[in-house]
N, C-alpha and C positions, 0 to 999 in steps of 0.2 A: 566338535566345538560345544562348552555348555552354555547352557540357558543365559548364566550372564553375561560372556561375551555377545551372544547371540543379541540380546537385549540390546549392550551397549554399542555392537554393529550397528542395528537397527536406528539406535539413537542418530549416529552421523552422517549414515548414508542416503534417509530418509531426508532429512532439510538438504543437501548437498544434491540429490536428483532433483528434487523440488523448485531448489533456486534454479539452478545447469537450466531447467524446462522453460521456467519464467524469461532471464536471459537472453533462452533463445530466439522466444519469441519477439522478444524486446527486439533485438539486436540486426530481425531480417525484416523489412517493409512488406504490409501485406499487400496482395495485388496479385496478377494470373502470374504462372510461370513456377520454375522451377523452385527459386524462393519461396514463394508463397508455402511451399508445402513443410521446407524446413522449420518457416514463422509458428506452424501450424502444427508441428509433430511435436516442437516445447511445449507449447500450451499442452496440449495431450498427455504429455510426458508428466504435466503439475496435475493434470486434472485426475489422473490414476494413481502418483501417490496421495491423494488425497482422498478417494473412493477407496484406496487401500487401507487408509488409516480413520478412518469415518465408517465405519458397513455398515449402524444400524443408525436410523434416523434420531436416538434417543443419545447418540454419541456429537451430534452437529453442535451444541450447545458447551458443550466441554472441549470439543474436539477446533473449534474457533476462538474459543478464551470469551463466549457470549453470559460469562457469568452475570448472576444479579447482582446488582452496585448496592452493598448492606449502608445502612444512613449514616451510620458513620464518618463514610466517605461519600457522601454526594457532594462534596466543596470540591474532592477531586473531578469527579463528572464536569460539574462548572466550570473549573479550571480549564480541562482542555475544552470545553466551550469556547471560553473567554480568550486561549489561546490561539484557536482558529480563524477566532474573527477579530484578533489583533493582528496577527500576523496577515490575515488576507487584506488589510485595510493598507500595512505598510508595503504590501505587494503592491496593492494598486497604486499606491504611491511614487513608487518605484517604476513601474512602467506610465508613470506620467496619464494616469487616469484618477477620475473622483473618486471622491476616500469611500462612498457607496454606490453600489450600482442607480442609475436612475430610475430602473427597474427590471423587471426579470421578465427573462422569456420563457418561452416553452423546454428551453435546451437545462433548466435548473432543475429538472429532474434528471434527465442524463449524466448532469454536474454531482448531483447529489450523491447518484448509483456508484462512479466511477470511484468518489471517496469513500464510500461507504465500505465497497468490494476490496480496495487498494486496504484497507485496514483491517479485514477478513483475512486477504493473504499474507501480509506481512505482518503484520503486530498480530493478528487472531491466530492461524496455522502455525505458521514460520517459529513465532516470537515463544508460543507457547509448548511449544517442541522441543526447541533449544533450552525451553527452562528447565526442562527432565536434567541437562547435563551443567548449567550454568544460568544462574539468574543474570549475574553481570554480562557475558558475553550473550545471552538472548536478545537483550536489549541492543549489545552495538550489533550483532550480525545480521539484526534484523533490517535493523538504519543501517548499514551496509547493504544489504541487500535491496533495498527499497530503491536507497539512491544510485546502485548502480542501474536495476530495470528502465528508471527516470532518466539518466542520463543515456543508455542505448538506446531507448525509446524513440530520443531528440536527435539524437547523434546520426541515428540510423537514414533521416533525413534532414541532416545538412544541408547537403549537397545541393537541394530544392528552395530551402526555408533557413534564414539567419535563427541560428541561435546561440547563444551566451551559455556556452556550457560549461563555465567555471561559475557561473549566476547559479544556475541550478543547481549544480552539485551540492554549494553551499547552502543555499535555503533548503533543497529539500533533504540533507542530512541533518540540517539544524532542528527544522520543526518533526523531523523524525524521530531524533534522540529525545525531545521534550515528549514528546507522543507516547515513545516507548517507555518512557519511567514512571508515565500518569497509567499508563497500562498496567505496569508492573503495580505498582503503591496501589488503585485501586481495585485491583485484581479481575477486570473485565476490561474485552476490545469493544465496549461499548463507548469506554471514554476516550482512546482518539479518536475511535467512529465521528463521534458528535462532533471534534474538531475538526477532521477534517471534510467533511460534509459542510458544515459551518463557512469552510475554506474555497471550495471549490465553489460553494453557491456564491460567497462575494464575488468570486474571481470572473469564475467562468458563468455567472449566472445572466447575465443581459448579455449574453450573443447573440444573433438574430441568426447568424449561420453555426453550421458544426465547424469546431474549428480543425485546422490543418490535420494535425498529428492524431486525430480518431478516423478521418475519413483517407488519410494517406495511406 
């Protein structure tokens, strides 16, 4: 096989073991038992192509899409600001809560983390892997992939906890696609980052408890 196949393997089967790992984890509840270990061998499975494709600490910055935002484009930074804490305002709308939190608890840093990490794997890694082979399709397979983790996340516990999984599909492919183009145009995962950080602090930010689907 030469170099450039070799390359252009590398290109498909790297995001394709990457999601499969994410997925999996998604898709088994964690907790003792046999499960637990399959939840837990996907993660594993993202966490080594990613230590694979990362080896030196000077590659984390390129290697996430953590470029600097040239001023140019800081209106796009703002944007998906503006669009995080638009869209988390019509969230809370939507589940019949105040358009802002009353206040925030200690769980707004945990809200923060989980946004911040969810926009490192999918739009940072994922998004900026696939652009080697396609700008356009980076963009939806990333919001493909994002929304699928999100819905086997939920789905996975059903069975326990009502949810609206045609709700979610929709929102979180929606504010995904918009994520992924402000990614691409400003060419750093710093500006979904900001949005959805932005998002998850409206949302998730005055809980007094962890909610379900972290500690389930």
């Amino acid at each position: 096989m030469n170099l450039a196949k070799e390359n252009k393997f590398s290109l498909v089967i790297t995001p394709v073991l990457f999601v499969s790992g994410i997925l999996l984890f998604a898709a088994f509840p964690r907790g003792p038992g046999k499960i637990f270990s399959v939840s837990y061998a996907g993660l594993l499975l993202a966490a080594i192509i990613i230590a694979f494709n990362i080896r030196k600490p000077r590659d984390l910055l390129t290697g996430f899409g953590l470029n600097a935002i040239s001023r140019e484009k800081y209106h796009l930074f703002l944007a998906g600001l503006l669009t995080g804490l638009l869209f988390a305002t019509i969230y809370r709308q939507v589940l019949d809560l105040s358009m802002i939190p009353a206040k925030l608890t200690w769980f707004v840093f945990t809200a923060a983390a989980i946004g911040f990490t969810e926009e490192l794997l999918f739009r940072g890694f994922l998004q900026t892997r696939l652009r080697k082979i396609s700008i356009f399709w980076s963009v939806v397979l990333a919001t493909l992939s994002h929304t699928a983790y999100k819905v086997l996340l939920f789905a996975a516990l059903r069975p326990v906890f009502e949810v609206n999984l045609l709700f979610l599909l929709f929102w979180t492919f929606t504010c995904g696609l918009i994520f992924g183009i402000l990614k691409e145009r400003s060419g750093s995962t710093l500006t979904p980052a900001a949005g959805h950080v932005a998002f998850d602090i409206l949302v998730y930010g005055d809980r007094a408890l962890i909610p379900w689907w972290i500690w389930a």
